[in-house]
N, C-alpha and C positions, 0 to 999 in steps of 0.2 A: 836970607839966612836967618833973619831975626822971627820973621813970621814960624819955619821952621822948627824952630826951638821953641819957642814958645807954643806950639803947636804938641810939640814931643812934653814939654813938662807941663802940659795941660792934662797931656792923657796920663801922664804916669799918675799924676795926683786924682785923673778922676779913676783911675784903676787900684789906686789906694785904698780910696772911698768906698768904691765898691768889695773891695775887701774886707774892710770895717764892717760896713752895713750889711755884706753876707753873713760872715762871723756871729754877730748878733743878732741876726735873724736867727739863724740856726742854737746858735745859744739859749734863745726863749722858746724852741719850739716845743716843750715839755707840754707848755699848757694848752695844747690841740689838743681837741676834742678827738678820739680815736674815729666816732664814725663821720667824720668829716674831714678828715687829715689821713693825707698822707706821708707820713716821712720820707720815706725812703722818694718819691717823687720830689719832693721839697730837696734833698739833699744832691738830686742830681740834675737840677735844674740851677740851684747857685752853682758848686763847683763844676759845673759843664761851665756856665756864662762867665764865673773865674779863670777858669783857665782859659779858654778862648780869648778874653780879653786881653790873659798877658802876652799868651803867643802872638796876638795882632798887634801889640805895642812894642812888643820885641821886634817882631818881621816889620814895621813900621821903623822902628830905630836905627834897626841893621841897614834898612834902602834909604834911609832918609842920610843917613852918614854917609853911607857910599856915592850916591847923587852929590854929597856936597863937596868930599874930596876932590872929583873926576868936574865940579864945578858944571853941574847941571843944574835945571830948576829941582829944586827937591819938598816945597812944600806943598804940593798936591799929595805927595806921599804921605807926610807926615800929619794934614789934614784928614786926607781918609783913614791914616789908622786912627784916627783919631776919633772919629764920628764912625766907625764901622765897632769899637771899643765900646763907644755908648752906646749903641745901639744894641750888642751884645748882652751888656751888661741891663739896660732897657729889659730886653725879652727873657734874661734868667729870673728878673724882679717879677714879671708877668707869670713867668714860669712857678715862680714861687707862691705869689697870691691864687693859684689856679690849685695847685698843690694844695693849699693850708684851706682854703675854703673859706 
């Protein structure tokens, strides 16, 4: 149970983070260069990898509490949203720098 949780508020804070550090990516992105940027690729490659990450940390939260009620093992669940979170959020950041040039 302990691994669990600590599993789940690992991701929520690294889906935080990843919040943050989109946000302000996208906050500075004024000063792209036009012919080598592109926004609108830039903008849908963070909020794709944002959203994905919180539906997987939500759908991760939801099995992970139900597993624990019904007293089943439940931190493989809670580990894989968790690492499938970064991994997400990994390839919108890829996503980003491929975008911005």
């Amino acid at each position: 149970m302990v691994v669990s949780i600590a599993a789940l508020v690992i991701g929520a804070v690294v889906v935080a983070m990843g919040v943050l550090v989109g946000v302000f990516a996208l906050a500075f992105l004024d000063s792209c260069s036009p012919d080598r940027c592109n926004e609108g690729a830039a903008w849908a490659a963070v909020a794709s990898a944002l959203v994905a990450a919180a539906v997987i940390g939500i759908a991760g939260l939801v099995v992970t509490i139900v597993r624990l009620t019904h007293r089943h093992l439940a931190w493989p669940f809670a580990a894989g949203a968790l690492l499938l979170a970064v991994l997400v959020l990994m390839a919108g950041a890829v996503g980003y720098a491929v975008a911005v040039g």
